[in-house]
N, C-alpha and C positions, 0 to 999 in steps of 0.2 A: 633267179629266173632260169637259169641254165640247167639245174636241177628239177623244177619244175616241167618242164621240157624236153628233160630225159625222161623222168619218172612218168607223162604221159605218153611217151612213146612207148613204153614196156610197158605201160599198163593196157594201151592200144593193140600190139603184137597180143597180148594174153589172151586179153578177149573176145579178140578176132579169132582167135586159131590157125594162124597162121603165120610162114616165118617170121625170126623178129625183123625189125628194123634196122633200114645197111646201118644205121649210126651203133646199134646196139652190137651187129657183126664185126665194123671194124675194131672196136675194141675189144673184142674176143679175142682176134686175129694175135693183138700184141702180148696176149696170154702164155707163157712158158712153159709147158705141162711140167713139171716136177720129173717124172720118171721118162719123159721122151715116147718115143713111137713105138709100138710091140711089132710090127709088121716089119720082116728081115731078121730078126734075130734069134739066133740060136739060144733056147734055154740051157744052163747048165747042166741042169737033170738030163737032158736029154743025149747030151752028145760031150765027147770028150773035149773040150776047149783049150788052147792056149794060150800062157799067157802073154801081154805084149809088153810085160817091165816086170820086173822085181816087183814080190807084195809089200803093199804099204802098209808096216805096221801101229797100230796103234795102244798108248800107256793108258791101262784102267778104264775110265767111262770118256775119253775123249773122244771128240770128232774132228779138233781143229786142225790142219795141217802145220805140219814143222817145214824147215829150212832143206831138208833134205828130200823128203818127201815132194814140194815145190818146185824144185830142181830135177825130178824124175820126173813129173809130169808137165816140166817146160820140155823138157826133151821128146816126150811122147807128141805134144801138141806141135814139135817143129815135125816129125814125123809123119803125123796125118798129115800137115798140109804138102805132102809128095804122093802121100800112096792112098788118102781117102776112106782107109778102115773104119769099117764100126767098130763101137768098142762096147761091152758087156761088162758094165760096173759091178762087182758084186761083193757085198760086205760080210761080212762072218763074224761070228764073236765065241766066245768060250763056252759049254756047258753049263761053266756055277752060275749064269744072271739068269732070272726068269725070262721064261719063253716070249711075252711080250714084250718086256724092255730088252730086250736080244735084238729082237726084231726089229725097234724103232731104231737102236742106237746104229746096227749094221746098218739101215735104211740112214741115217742121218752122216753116217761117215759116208755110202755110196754117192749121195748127193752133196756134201761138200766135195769130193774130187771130182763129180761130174761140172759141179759151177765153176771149177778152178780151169778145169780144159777149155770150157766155153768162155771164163775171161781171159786164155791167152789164143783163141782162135779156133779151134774145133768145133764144127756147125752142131747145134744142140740135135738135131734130125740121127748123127754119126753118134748117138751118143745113149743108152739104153740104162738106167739104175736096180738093181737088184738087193732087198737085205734079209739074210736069214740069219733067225734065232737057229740056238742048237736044235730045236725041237724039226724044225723044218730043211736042212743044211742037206744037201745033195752029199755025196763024198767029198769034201774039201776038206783045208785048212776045220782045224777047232780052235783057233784063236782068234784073237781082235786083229783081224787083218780085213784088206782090200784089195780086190785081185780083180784087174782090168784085163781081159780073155777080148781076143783078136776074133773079129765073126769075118 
């Protein structure tokens, strides 16, 4: 029934043309964007950035977080809740992987350390992911690293 009753509500908003339905909005609302907000933050390309910890390196095609790496970004996340910084996730990887899976894997290590800040307190809003293959890499790092730059 419940479903039935969603499904003519969005099929209502459709054909109306007009906004959907508050019930279809609030559930948007609890939606997590994946990469966060682009409004406020400095591109790397653009401007010189620092960073706000040690890079996080990572072995071969992993993305998962180690025991020490988890320990740096407890520390980072006791930090923002004083000073409130954005931070500008941004992942990098080596030359030898092809330019698309460069791209995903750096994108997939950027957003496990951005979930990892957000489960020890850092508001997702404070929180920006960025991943480049070699093909696309501003001047940085050429290796499988993670470098979280202070905006």
């Amino acid at each position: 029934m419940r479903f039935f009753l969603l499904y003519s509500a969005f099929a209502l908003g459709l054909c109306s043309c007009t906004t959907p339905p508050a019930l279809l909005q609030e559930q948007e609302a609890d939606i997590v964007f994946a990469l966060g907000p682009k409004e406020g933050f400095t591109s790397p390309m653009a401007a010189p950035l620092k960073p706000a910890c040690p890079a996080l390196e990572f072995p071969g095609t992993s993305f998962a977080l180690n025991g020490g790496q988890k320990k740096t970004l407890q520390g980072l996340a006791a930090d923002w809740k004083e000073t409130k910084l954005r931070y500008l996730i941004a992942g990098y990887t080596p030359p030898e992987l092809p330019g698309d899976y460069a791209r995903s894997l750096s994108e997939r290590r950027a957003q496990a350390v951005r979930q990892y800040l957000i489960e020890n307190g850092v508001e997702a809003a404070s929180l920006q992911t960025i991943g480049f293959g070699h093909d696309s890499a501003p001047s940085g790092p050429s290796t499988s690293v993670v470098v979280i730059y202070k905006q």
